[in-house]
VEXNUPA-253269 format. One line per field, with one value per atom (N, C-alpha, C): x, y, z. Coordinates in steps of 0.02 Angstrom, whole numbers, m for minus. Layout:
<atoms>
px [X|...] .
py [Y|...] .
pz [Z|...] .
</atoms>
This chain:
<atoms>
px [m804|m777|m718|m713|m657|m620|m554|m530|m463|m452|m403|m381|m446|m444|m379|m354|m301|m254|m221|m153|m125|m152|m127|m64|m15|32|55|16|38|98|135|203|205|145|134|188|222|289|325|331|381|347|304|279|252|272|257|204|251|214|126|82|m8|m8|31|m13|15|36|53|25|48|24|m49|m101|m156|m182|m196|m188|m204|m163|m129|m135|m167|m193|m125|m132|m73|m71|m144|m123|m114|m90|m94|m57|m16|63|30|m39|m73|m145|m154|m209|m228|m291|m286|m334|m324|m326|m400|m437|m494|m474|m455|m407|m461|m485|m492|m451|m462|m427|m474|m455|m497|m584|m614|m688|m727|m687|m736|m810|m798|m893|m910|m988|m1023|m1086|m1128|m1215|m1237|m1300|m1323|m1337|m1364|m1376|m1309|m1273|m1225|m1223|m1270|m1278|m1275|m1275|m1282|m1206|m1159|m1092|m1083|m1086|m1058|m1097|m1150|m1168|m1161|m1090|m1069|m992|m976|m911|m910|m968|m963|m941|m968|m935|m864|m833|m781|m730|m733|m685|m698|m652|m684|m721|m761|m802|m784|m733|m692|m676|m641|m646|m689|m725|m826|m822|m833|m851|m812|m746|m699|m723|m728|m731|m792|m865|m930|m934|m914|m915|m874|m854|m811|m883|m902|m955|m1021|m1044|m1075|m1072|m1003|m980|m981|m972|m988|m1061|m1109|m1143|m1176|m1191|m1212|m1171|m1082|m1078|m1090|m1098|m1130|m1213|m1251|m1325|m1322|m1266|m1283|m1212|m1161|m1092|m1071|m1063|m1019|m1023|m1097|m1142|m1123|m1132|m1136|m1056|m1016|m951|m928|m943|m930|m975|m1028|m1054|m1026|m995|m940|m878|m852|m797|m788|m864|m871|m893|m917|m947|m865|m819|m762|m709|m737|m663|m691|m608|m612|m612|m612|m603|m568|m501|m441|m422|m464|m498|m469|m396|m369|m411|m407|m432|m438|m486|m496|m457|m429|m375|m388|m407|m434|m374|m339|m317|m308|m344|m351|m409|m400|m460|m536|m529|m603|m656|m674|m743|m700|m759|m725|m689|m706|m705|m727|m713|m742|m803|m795|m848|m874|m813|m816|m831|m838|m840|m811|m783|m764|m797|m852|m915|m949|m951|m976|m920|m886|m824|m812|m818|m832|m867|m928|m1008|m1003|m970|m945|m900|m846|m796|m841|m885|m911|m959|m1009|m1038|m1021|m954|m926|m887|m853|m844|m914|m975|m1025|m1045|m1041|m1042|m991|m937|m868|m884|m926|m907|m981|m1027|m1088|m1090|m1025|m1015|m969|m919|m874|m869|m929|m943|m909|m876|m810|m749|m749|m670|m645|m582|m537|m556|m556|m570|m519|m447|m393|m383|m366|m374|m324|m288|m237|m269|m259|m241|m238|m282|m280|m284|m260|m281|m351|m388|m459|m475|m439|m477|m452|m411|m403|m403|m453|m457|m544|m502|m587|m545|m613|m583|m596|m534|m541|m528|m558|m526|m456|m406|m359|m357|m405|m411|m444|m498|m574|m528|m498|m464|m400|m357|m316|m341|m398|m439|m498|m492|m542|m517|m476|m464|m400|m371|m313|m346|m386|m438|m480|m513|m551|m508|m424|m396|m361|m340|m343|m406|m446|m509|m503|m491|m509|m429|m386|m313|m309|m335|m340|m294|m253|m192|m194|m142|m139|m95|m162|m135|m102|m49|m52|m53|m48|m67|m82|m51|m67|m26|39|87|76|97|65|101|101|136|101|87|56|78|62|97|9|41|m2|28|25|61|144|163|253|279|208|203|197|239|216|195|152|101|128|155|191|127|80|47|82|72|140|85|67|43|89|65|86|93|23|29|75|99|121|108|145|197|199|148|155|199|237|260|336|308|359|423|456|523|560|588|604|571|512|472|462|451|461|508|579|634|637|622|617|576|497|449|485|536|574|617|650|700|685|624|561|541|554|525|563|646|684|675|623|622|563|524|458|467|425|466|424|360|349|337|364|348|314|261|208|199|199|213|144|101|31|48|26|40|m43|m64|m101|m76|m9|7|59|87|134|214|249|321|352|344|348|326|350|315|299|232|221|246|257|309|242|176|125|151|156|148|186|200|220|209|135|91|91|163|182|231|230|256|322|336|396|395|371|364|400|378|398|474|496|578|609|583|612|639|587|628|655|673|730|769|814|854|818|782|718|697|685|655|694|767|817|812|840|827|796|743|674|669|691|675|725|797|852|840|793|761|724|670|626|650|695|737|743|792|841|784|726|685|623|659|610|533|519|444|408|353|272|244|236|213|133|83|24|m13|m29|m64|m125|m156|m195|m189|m248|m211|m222|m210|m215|m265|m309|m369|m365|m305|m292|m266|m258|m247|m162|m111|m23|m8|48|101|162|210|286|311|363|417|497|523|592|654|689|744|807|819|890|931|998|1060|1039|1004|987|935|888|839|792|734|651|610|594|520|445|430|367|301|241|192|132|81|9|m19|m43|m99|m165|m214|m259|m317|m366|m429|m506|m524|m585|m668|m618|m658|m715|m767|m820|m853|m825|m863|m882|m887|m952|m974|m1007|m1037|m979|m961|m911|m838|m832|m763|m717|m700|m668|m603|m559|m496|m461|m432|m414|m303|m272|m205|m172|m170|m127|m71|m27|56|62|139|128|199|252|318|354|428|488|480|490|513|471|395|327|345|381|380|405|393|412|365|339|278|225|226|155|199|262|310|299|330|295|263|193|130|97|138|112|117|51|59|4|m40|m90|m108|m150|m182|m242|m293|m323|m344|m348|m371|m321|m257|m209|m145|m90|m31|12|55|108|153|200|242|299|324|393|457|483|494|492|431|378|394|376|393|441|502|570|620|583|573|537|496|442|488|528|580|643|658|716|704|647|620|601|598|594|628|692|769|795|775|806|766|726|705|699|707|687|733|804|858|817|799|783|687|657|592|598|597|596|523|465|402|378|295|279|198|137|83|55|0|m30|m100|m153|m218|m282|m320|m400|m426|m433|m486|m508|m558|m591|m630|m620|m661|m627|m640|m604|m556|m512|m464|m453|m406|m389|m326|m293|m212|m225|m181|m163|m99|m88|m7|m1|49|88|179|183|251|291|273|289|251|205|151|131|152|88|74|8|m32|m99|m110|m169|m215|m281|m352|m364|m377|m429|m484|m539|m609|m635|m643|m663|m767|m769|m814|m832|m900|m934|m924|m894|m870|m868|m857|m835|m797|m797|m745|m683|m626|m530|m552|m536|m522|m447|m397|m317|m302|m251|m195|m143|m102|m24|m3|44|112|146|154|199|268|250|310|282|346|349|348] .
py [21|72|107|177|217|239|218|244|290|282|302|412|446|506|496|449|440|416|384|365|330|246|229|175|138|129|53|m3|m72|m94|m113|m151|m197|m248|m305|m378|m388|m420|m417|m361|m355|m345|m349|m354|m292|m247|m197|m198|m245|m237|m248|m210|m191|m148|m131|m79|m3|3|73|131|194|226|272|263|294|338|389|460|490|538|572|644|657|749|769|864|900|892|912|895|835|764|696|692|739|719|762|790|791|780|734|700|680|623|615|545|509|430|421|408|390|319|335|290|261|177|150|115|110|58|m7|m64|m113|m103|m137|m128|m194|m243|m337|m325|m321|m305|m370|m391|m453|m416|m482|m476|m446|m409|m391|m478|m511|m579|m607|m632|m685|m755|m778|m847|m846|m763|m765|m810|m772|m812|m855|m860|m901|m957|m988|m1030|m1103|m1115|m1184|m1175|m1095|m1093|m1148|m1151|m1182|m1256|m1278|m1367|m1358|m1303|m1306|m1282|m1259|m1267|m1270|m1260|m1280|m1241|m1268|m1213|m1144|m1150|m1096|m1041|m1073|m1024|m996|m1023|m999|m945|m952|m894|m847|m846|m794|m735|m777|m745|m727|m766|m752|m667|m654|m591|m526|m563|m493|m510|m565|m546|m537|m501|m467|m402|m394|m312|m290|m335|m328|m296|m359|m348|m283|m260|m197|m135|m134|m77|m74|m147|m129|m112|m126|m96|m2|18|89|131|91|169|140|70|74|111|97|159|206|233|313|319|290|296|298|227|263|295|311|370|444|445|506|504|442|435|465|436|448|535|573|637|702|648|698|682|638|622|714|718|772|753|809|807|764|781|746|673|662|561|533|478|437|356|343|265|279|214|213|143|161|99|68|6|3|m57|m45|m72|m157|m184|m257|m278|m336|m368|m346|m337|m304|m350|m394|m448|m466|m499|m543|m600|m655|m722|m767|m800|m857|m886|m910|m936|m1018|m1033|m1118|m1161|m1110|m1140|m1092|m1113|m1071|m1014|m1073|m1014|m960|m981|m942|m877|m864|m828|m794|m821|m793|m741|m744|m705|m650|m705|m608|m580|m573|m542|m489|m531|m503|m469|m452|m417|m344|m361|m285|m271|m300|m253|m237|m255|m207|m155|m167|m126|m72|m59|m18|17|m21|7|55|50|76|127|137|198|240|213|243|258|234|231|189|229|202|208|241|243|195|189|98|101|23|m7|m40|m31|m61|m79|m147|m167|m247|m237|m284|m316|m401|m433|m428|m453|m462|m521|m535|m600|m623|m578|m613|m611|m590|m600|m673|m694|m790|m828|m781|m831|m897|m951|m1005|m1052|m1104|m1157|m1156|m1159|m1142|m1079|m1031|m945|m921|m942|m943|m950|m1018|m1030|m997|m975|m932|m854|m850|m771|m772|m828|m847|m829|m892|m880|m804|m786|m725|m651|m645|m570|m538|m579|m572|m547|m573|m571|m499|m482|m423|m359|m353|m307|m300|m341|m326|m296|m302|m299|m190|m185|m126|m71|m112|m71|m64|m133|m129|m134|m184|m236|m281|m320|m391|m391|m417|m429|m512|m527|m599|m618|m602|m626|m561|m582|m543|m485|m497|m436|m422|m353|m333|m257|m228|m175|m115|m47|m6|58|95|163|204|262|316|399|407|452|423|479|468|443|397|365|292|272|193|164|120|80|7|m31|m90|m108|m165|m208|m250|m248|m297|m375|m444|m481|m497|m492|m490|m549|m589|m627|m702|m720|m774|m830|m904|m884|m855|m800|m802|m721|m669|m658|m671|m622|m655|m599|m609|m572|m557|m597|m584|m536|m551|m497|m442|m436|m366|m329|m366|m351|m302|m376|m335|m284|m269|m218|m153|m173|m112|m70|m118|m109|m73|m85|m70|m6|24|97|139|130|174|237|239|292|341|322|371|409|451|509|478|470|457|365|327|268|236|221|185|109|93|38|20|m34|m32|m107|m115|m196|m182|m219|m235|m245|m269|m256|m218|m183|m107|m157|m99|m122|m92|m40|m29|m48|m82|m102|m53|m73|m4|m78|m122|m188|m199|m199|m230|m317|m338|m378|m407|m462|m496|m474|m453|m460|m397|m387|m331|m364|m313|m342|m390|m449|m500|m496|m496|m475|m549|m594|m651|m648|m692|m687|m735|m760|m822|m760|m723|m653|m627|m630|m558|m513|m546|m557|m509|m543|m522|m453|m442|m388|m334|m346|m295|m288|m322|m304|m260|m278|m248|m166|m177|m91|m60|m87|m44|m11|m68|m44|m4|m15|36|116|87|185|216|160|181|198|196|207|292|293|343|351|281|254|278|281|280|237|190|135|158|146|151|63|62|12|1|m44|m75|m108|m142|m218|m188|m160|m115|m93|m62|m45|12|52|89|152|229|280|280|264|241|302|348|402|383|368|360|399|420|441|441|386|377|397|414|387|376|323|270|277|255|284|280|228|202|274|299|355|360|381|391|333|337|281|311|326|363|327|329|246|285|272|294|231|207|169|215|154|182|150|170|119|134|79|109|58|28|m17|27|36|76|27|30|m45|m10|57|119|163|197|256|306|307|370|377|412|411|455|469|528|508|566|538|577|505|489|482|506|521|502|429|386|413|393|408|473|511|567|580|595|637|546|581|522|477|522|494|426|454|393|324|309|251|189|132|94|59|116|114|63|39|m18|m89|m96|m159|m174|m117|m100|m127|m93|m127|m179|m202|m267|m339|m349|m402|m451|m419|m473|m462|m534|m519|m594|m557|m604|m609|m589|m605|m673|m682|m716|m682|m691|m680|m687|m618|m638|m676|m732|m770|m709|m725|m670|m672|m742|m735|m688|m681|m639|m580|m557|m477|m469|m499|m453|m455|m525|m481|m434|m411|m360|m308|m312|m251|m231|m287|m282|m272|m286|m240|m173|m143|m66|m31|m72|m38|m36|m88|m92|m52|1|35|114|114|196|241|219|274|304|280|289|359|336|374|436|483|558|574|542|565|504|519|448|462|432|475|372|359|304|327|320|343|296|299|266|304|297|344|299|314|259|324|313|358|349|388|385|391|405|452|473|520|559|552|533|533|590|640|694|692|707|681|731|765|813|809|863|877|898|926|967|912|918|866|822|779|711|718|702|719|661|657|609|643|664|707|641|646|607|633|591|625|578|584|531|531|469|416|452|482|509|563|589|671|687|749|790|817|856|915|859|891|827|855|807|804|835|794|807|801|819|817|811|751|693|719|774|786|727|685|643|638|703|732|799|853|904|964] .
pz [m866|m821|m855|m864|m885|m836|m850|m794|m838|m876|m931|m913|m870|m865|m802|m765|m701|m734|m791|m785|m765|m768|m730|m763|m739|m775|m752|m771|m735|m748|m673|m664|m648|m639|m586|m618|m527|m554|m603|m628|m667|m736|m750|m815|m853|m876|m919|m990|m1041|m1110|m1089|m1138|m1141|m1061|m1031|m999|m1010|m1064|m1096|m1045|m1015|m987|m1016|m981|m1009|m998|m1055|m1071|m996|m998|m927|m950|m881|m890|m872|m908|m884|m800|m760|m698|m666|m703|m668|m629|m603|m550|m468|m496|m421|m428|m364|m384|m297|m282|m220|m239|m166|m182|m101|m106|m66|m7|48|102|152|144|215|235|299|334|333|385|382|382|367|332|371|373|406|395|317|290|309|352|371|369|379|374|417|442|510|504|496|501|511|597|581|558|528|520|443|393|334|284|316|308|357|445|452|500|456|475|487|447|433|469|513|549|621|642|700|714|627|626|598|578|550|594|650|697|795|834|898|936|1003|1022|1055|1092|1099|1036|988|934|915|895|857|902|1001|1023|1025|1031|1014|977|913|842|841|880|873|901|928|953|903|869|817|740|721|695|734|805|820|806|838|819|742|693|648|592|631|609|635|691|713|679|693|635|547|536|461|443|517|515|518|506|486|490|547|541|494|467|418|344|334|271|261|326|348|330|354|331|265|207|149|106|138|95|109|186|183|131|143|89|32|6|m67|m82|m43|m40|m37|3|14|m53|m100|m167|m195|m202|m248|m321|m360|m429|m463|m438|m446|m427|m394|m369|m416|m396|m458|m440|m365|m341|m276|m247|m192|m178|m116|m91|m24|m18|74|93|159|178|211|169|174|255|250|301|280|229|176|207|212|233|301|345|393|398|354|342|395|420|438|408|351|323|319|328|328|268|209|143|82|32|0|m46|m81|m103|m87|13|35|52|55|62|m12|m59|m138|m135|m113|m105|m67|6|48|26|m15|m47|m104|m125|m188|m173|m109|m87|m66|m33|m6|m71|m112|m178|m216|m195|m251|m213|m144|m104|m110|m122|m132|m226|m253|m297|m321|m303|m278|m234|m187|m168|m198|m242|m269|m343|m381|m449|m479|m529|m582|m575|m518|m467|m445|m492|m465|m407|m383|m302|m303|m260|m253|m168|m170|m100|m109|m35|m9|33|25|52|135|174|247|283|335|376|365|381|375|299|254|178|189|187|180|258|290|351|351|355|352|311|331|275|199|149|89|54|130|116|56|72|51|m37|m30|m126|m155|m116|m157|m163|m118|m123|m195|m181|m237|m319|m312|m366|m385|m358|m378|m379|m298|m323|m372|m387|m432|m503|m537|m579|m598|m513|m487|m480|m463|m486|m537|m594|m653|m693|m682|m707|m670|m599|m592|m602|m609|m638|m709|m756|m818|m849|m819|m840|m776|m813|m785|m701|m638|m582|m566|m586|m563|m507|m440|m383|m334|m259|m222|m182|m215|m233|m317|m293|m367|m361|m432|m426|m479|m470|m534|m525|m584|m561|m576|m534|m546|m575|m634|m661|m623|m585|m606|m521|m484|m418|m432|m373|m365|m319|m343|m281|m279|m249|m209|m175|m199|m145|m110|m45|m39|15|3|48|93|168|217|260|207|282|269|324|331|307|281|246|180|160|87|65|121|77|41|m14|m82|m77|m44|m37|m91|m142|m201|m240|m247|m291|m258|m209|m149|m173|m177|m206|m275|m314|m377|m403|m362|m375|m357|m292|m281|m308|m336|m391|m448|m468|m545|m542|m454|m434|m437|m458|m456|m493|m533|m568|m545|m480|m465|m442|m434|m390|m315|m293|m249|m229|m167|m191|m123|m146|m92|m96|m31|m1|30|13|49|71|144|156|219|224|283|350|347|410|410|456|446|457|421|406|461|487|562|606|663|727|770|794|862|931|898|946|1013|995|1038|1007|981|951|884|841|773|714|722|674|616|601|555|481|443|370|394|389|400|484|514|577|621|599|649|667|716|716|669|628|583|497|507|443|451|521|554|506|459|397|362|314|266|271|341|372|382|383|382|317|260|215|189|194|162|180|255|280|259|234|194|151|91|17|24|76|89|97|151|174|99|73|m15|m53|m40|m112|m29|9|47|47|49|47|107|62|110|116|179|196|208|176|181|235|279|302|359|389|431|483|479|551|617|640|720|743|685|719|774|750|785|720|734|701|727|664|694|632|663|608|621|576|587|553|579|521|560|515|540|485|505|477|489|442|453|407|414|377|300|274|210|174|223|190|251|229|267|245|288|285|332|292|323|331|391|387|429|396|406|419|458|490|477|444|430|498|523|540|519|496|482|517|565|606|651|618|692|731|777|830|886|893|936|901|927|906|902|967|982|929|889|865|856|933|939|916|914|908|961|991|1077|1080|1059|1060|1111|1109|1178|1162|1117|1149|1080|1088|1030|1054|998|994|986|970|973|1048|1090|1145|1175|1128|1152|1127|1075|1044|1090|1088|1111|1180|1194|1262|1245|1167|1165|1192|1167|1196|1266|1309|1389|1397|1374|1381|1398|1334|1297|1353|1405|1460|1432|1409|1383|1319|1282|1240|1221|1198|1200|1283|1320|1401|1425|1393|1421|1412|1474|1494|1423|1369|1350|1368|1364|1368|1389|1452|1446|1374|1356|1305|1250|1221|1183|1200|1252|1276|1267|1305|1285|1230|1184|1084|1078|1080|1102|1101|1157|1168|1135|1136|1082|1035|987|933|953|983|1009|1018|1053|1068|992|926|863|839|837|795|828|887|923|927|889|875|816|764|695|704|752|748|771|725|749|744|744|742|753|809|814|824|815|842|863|888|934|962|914|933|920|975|942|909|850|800|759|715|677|619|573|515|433|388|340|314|256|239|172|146|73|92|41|19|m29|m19|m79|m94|m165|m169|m236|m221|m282|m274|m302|m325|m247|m211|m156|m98|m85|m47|m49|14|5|87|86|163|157|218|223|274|239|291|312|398|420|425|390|440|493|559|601|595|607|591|499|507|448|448|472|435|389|370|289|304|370|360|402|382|394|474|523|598|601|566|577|521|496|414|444|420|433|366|386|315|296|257|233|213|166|135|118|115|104|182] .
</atoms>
């Protein structure tokens, strides 16, 4: 695979020497990057992966989860296709990589091999729609969810994006440039991320002009819930931190997880932090795009909300962290958007511009365009 016509420039943890920047067009400083959100590629067959889930955990669980590889398998019997074969039809010229927002397979596999196979299915799948166009992808709950998940993912995809960056990924933070941009993988999930190196990748970016932040779960809370970059209350700390560096370096948080279409743009004394939620979950037919909350004033309304989940009662506890994470962040949001949509996306990124086209479900022609910058 050549990828040498994009430029791309490996930083992973810190490590520079052999990934020399590679030969870079006069136009490499605009270019555009091919965007899903979550994907939970599974079999139309549920028993193909997870036939050995049912002895591997309880019966309650199995059915929980049995029902998200239903939904599965029916949108991969045709919207999910139909989806990246739109993907791939809308890269422009200028196509540096395609980047999907983690939770790539479902998992629950109940063995590790078998979790190998589904990983390695939806990357031949990704790369069969995308040719020779890097396939760059983070880290999700369900990439290391099952028993063993965790090791088979350890062991393999670290490997699989060196192989498609073309320098060395040592784990699952990871860092690369694209011409005179930086890409920050950042793993999200609990307990693995690596705060220090968060740190220092940040540090390494001082010189980009644009600097992207991709985590699977968003560094902004829409405060339904934990389940965001350092999100628990035990990082509280961490988490201030982090969103300082973030402001100081005026990052683009690229992410997932929600299953929902999320726009932020805040800013705090430190800088901007700007955050695209991607989704690319089609679990109907219909994929309109449906604009629950929209402007500053909306933010905070998913905390509200937030009484159940799972078809059981939040803990009051829970909620009014919930809120107090809402009251700690809703001075800072001067833009906010909160929508069901489900389809593709294009990152375009220049000197003046960076914007993200949605197309909802299989489209070609963009539904909406989210200014980023400029």
């Amino acid at each position: 695979m050549n990828i040498s016509r994009r430029g791309f420039l490996g930083i992973a943890g810190g490590w520079l020497a052999g990934c020399a920047s590679l030969n870079q067009e006069k136009d490499g400083d605009t270019y555009s990057v091919a965007l899903l959100g979550d994907t939970h590629f599974d079999s139309t067959d549920t028993k193909k992966y997870h036939a050995e889930y049912l002895t591997d955990t309880s019966k309650a669980r199995y059915e929980l989860h049995l029902r998200e590889h239903v939904r599965n398998a029916e949108m991969w019997a045709d919207r999910m296709p139909r989806l990246l074969k739109a993907s791939a039809v809308c890269l422009r010229s200028d196509a540096a990589f395609a980047l999907q927002m983690g939770d790539l397979v479902q998992g629950d596999c109940a063995n590790p091999a078998i979790h190998k196979r589904m990983l390695a299915d939806m990357l031949g799948i990704a790369k069969r729609a995308y040719g020779e166009l890097p396939f760059v992808t983070v880290v999700g709950n369900h990439d290391i969810r099952g028993t063993g998940a965790l090791a088979a993912y350890d062991e393999m995809m670290p490997s699989v994006m060196s192989a498609e960056l073309k320098c060395p990924v040592p784990g699952t933070t990871f860092a690369f440039r694209q011409g005179p941009d930086a890409y920050i993988v950042v793993d999200f999930n609990a307990p693995r991320p690596n705060v220090a190196l968060l740190k220092r990748l940040l540090a390494e970016s001082a010189d980009a002009r644009h600097v992207f932040v991709v985590s699977h779960g968003p560094a902004i809370p829409n405060c339904a819930g934990r389940w965001f970059l350092l999100g628990w209350p035990k990082y509280d700390a961490a988490r201030r931190e982090i969103r300082r560096l973030l402001a100081e370096r005026n990052a683009i948080v690229l992410a997932g997880h929600t299953h929902c279409l999320e726009y932020y743009d805040c800013v705090f004394p430190e800088g901007r932090i700007t955050q695209f939620v991607a989704n690319s979950v089609w679990a109907s037919e219909d994929a309109k795009l449906v604009v629950r909350d929209e402007g500053a004033a909306a933010y905070g309304t998913r905390a509200s909300a937030a009484k159940k989940r799972y078809g059981r009662a939040i803990p009051q506890k829970e909620r009014d962290s919930l809120l107090r994470l809402a009251d700690e962040y809703r001075p800072y949001v001067k833009d906010y958007l909160f929508a069901g949509a489900v389809g593709h996306y294009r990152l375009e990124v220049s000197d003046a511009r960076v914007a993200v086209q949605f197309f909802c479900g299989d489209a070609t022609e963009p539904t909406r365009t989210f200014l980023l910058r400029g």
